[in-house]
C-alpha positions as CSV (number, residue, x, y, z in Angstrom):
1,X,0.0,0.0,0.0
2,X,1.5,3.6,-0.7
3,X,0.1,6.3,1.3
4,X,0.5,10.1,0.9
5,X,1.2,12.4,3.7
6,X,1.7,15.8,4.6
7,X,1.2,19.1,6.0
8,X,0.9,22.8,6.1
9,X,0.8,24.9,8.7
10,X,2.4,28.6,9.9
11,X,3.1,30.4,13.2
12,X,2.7,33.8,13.4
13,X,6.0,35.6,15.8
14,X,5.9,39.3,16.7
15,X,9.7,38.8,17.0
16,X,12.5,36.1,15.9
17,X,12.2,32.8,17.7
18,X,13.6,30.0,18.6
19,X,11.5,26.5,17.9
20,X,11.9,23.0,17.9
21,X,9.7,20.8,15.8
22,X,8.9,17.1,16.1
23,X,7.4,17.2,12.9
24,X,9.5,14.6,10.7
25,X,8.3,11.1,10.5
26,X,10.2,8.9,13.0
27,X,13.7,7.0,12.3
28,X,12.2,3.6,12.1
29,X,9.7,5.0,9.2
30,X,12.0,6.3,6.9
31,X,13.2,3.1,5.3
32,X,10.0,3.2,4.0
33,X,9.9,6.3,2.4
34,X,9.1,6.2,-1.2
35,X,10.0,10.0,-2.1
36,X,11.6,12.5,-0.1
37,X,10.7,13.9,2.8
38,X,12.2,17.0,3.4
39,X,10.7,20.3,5.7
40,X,10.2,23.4,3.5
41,X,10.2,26.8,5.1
42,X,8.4,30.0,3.8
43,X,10.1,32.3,4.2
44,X,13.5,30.5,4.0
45,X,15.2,29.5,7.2
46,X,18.5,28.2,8.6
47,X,17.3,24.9,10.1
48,X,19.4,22.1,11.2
49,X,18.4,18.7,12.8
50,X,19.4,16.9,15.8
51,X,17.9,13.2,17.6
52,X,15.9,13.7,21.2
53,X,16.7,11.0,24.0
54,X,13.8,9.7,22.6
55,X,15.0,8.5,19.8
56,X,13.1,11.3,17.7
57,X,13.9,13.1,14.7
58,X,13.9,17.3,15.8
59,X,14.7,20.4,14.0
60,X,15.9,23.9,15.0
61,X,14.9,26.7,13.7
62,X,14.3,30.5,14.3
63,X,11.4,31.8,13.2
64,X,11.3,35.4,11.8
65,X,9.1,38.3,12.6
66,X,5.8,37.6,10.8
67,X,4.6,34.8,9.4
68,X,6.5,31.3,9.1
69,X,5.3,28.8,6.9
70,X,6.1,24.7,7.0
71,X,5.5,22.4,4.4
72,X,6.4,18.8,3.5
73,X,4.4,15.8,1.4
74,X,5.6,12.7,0.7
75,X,4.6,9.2,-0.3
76,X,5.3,6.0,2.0
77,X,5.2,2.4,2.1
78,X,2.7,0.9,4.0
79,X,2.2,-2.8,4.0
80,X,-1.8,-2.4,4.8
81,X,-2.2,-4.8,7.6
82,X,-3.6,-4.4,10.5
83,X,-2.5,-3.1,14.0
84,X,-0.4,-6.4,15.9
85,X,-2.7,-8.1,18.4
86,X,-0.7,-10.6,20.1
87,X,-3.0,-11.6,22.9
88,X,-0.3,-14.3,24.0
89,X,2.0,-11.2,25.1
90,X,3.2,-11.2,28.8
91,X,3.8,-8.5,31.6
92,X,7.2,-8.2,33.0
93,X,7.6,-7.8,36.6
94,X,9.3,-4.8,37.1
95,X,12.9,-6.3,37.7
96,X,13.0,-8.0,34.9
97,X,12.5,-4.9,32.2
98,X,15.4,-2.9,30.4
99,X,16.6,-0.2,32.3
100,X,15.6,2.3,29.4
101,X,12.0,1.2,30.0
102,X,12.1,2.2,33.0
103,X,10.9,6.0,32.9
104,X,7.5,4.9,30.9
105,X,6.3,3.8,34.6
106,X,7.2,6.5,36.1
107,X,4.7,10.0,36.7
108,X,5.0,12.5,34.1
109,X,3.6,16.3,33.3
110,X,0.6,15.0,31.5
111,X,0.5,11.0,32.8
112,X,-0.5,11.6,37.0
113,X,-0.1,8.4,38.4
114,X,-0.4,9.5,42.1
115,X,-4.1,10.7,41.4
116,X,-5.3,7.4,39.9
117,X,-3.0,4.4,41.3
118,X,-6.4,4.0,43.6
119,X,-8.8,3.8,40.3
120,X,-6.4,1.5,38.5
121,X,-5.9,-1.2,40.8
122,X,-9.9,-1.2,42.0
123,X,-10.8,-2.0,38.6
124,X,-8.2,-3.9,36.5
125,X,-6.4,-5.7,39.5
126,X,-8.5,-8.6,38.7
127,X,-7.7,-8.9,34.8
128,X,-5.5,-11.3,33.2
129,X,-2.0,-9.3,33.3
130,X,-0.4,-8.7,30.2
131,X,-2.4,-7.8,26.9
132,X,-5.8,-8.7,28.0
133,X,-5.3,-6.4,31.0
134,X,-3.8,-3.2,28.7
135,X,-7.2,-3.8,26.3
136,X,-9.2,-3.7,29.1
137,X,-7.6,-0.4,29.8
138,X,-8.3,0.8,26.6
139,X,-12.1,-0.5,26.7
140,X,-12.4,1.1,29.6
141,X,-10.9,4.5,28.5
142,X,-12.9,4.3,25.1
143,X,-15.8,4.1,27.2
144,X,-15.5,6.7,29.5
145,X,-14.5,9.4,27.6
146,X,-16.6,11.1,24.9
147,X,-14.7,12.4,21.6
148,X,-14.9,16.3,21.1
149,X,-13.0,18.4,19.4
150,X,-14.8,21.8,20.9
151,X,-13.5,19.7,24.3
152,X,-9.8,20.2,23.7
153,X,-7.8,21.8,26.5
154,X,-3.9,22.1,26.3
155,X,-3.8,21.9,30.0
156,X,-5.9,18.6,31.1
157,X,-3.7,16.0,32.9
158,X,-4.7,12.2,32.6
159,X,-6.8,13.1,35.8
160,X,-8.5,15.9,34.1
161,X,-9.2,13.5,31.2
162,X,-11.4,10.8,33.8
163,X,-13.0,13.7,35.7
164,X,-14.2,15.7,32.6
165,X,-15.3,12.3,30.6
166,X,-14.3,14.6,27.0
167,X,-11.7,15.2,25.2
168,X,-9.8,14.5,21.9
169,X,-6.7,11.7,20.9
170,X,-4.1,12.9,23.3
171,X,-6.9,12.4,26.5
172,X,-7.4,9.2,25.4
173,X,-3.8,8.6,25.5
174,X,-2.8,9.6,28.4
175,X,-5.8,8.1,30.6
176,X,-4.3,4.8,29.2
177,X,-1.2,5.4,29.8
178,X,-1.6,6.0,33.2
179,X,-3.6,3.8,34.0
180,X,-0.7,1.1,32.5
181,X,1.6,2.8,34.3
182,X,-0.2,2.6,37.8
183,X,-0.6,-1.4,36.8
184,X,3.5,-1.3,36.5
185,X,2.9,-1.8,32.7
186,X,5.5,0.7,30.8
187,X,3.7,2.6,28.3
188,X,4.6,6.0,26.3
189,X,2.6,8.2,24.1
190,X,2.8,8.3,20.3
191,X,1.9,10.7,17.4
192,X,1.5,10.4,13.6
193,X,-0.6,10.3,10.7
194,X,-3.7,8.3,10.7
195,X,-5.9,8.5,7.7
196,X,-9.3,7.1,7.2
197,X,-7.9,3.9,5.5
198,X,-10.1,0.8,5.3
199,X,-12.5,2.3,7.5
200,X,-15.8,5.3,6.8
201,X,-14.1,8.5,6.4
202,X,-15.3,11.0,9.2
203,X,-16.4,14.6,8.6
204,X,-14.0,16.2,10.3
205,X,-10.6,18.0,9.6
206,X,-7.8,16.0,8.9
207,X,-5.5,16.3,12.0
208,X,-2.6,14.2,13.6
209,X,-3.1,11.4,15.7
210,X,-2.4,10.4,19.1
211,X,-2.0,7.0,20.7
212,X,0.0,4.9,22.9
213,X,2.0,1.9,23.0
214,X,2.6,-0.5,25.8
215,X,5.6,-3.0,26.4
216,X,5.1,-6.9,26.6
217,X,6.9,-9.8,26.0
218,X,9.7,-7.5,24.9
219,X,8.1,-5.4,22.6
220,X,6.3,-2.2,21.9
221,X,2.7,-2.7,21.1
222,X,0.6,-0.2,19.8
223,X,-2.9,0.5,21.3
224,X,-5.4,3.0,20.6
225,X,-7.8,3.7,23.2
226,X,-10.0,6.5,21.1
227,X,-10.7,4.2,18.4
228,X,-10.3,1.2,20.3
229,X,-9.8,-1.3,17.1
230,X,-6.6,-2.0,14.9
231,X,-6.3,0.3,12.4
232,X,-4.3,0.3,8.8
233,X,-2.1,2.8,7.8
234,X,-0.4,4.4,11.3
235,X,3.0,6.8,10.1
236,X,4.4,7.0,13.5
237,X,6.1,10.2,14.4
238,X,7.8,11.0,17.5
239,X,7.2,8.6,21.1
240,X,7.6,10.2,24.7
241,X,6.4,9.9,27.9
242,X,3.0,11.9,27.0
243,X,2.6,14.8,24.7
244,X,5.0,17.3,26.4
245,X,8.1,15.1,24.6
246,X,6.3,15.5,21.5
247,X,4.8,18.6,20.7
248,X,4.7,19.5,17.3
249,X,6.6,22.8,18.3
250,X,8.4,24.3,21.1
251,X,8.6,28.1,20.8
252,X,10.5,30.4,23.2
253,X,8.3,33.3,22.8
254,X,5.3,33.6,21.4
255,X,4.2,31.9,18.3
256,X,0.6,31.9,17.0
257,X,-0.6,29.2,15.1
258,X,-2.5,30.4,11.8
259,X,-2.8,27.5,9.4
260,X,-2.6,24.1,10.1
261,X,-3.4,21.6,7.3
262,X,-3.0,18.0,7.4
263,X,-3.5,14.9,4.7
264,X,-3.4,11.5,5.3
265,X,-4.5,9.1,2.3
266,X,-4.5,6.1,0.3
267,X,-2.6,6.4,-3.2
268,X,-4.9,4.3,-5.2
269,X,-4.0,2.9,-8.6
């Protein structure tokens, strides 16, 4: 399958500065690539690229006064299966897992284990561990919270995400990743493209996509608690311990976004 991806979007700074952007497609994607995939900058831009601890592909840029456009489109291989379910996967106790797994169990700005350790082992204590217990988390959070875009907020914590019962992608994911964490299951938020491929397309604006994976058996398995079925078609971007590690942009100063466009699609023959 060959999918075509891409963006366009500006931010609008009343003086020049600094950004970082997570806005390339990740390291383990680009082997797939099937044309370039290069960032192009309106106006031009010294911009030079650099690796997270993450593992992420990041660029540096300063932004000039005014308006600061971003564009890239490319076409990838995609071999149109399925989302892994591997229900035979197992949970590691947690002196058995690598030390660099280690900080997906831990609290983080978005993921507040403290306030729902209580929740997490009242309801899922009693589930088989390993993947039957993460898709009950994700059952659970697909339940519970109702998808609205009008219902975004910048600001709400997994907490704020059960409390307020709304929310878009990224509330999903981090609900499920904290309640994996609180269940000692490493898990670490993930964003990308995800068209509407193989399934009915929805009405709304084409946006990026937020999910999680956990880690079993010795892999990362991906998990989407908004949609809550595999999907076809996932172009992973960046992974971090919730959406802090891997916002689309980190300005130091203000920056406005003005334009954000985004396509995700099947190239049919």
């Amino acid at each position: 399958m060959k999918i075509r991806a891409g963006f366009n979007i500006a931010y609008e700074c009343p003086q020049p500065t600094q950004m970082l952007l997570a806005l390339d497609i990740h390291p383990t994607r680009r082997g797939d690539l099937l044309t370039g995939h290069e960032l192009r900058f309106d106006p031009a831009v010294e911009a030079w690229g650099y690796v997270d601890g993450f593992g992420n592909a990041c660029t540096r840029v300063t932004a000039p006064p005014g308006i600061l456009n971003i564009a890239t489109e490319f076409e990838i291989y995609d071999s149109g299966r399925p989302d892994i379910v591997a229900w035979d996967a197992i949970q590691h106790e947690v002196k058995d897992l690598p030390d660099d797994v280690l900080v997906f169990l831990l609290a983080s700005r978005y993921c507040d284990t403290d306030r729902l350790g209580d929740l997490a082992w009242s309801t899922f204590s009693q589930t088989q561990p390993g993947w039957a217990r993460v898709q009950a988390i994700c059952e659970f959070v697909h339940n519970h919270i109702a998808f609205n875009y009008q219902n975004a907020d910048a600001l709400r914590t997994a907490h704020g995400g059960w409390t307020d019962r709304t929310g878009v992608c990224r509330d999903f994911a981090h609900l499920g990743i904290t309640l994996c964490r609180c269940m000692n299951i490493p898990a670490r938020y993930c964003t990308g493209y995800l068209g509407d491929i193989g399934v009915p397309p929805v009405p709304d604006p084409m946006d990026f996509s937020a999910w999680f994976e956990a880690y079993l058996g010795g892999h990362w398995y991906t998990f989407d608690a908004r949609h809550n079925v595999p999907r076809i078609g996932r172009i992973l971007m960046a992974t971090g311990r919730d959406a802090t590690d891997v916002a689309l942009s980190t300005s130091f100063g203000p920056a406005r976004l003005v334009r954000f466009d985004v396509i995700t699609e099947e190239v049919l023959a």
